[in-house]
C-alpha positions as CSV (number, residue, x, y, z in Angstrom):
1,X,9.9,16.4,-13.4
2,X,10.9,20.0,-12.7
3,X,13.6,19.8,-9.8
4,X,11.5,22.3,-7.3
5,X,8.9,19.3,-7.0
6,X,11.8,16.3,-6.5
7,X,11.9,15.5,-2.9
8,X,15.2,15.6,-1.8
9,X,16.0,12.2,-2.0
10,X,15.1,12.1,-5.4
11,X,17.0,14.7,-6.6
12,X,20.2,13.3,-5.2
13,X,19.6,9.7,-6.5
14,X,19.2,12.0,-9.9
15,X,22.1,13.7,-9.5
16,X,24.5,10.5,-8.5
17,X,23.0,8.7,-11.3
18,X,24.0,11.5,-13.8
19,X,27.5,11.7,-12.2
20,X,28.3,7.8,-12.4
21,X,26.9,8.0,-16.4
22,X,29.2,11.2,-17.2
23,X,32.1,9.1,-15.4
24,X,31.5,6.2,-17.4
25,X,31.9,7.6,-20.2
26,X,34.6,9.5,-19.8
27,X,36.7,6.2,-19.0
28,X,34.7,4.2,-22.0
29,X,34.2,7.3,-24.5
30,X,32.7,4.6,-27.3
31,X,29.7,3.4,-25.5
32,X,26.0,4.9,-26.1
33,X,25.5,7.4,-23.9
34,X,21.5,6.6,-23.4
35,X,22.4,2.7,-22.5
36,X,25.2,3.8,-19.7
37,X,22.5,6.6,-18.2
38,X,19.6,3.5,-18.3
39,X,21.9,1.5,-16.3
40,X,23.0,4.0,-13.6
41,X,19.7,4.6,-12.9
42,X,18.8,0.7,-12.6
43,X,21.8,0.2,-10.4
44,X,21.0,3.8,-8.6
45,X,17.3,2.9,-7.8
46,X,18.1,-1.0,-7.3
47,X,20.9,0.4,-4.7
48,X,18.4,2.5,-3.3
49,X,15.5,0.1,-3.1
50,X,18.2,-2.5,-1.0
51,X,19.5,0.4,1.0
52,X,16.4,2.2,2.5
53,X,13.7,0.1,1.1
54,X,11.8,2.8,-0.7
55,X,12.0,4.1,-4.1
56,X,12.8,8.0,-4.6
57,X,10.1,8.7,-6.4
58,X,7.6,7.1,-3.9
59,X,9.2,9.9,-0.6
60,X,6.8,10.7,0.9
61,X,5.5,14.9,-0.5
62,X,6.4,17.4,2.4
63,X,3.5,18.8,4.2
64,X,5.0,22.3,2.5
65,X,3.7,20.7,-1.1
66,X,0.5,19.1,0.1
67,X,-0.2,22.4,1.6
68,X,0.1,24.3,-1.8
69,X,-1.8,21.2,-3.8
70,X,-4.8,21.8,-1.1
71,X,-4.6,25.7,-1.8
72,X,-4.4,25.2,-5.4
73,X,-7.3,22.9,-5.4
74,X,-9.5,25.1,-3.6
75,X,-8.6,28.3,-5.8
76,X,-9.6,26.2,-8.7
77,X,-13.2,25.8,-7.0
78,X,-13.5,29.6,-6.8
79,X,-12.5,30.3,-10.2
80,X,-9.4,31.5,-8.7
81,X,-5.9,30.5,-10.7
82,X,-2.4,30.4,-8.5
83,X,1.0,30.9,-10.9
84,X,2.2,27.6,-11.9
């Protein structure tokens, strides 16, 4: 997902899980590097599921995006394409 359509809550978790996985494998330099970013996001989203009780990817969209997904949508009716 491109970052510009993350919520921000997503785009944090994102970010702290990529910082914990770089960190862990700085301190453990042998381990697989795609097995230590699986489980900082597992422990990331579980964390985050306990914490606030809603997973980042389910925030709710900002008015701002629903607003340009209802523009889009209607420009599409009238032949009419926005920039991606």
């Amino acid at each position: 997902m491109h970052r510009t359509n993350m919520a921000s809550v997503e785009w944090i978790a994102d970010l702290f899980t990529t910082s914990q996985a770089e960190e862990k494998l700085r301190k453990h330099p042998g381990k697989e590097a795609q097995s230590v970013q699986d489980h900082a996001r597992h422990e990331t989203r579980t964390a985050m599921e306990k914490i606030a009780g809603i997973m980042p990817d389910e925030q709710p969209v900002s008015e701002e995006k629903e607003q340009l997904a209802r523009l889009k949508a209607k420009s599409k009716k009238r032949k009419l394409m926005l920039d991606e």
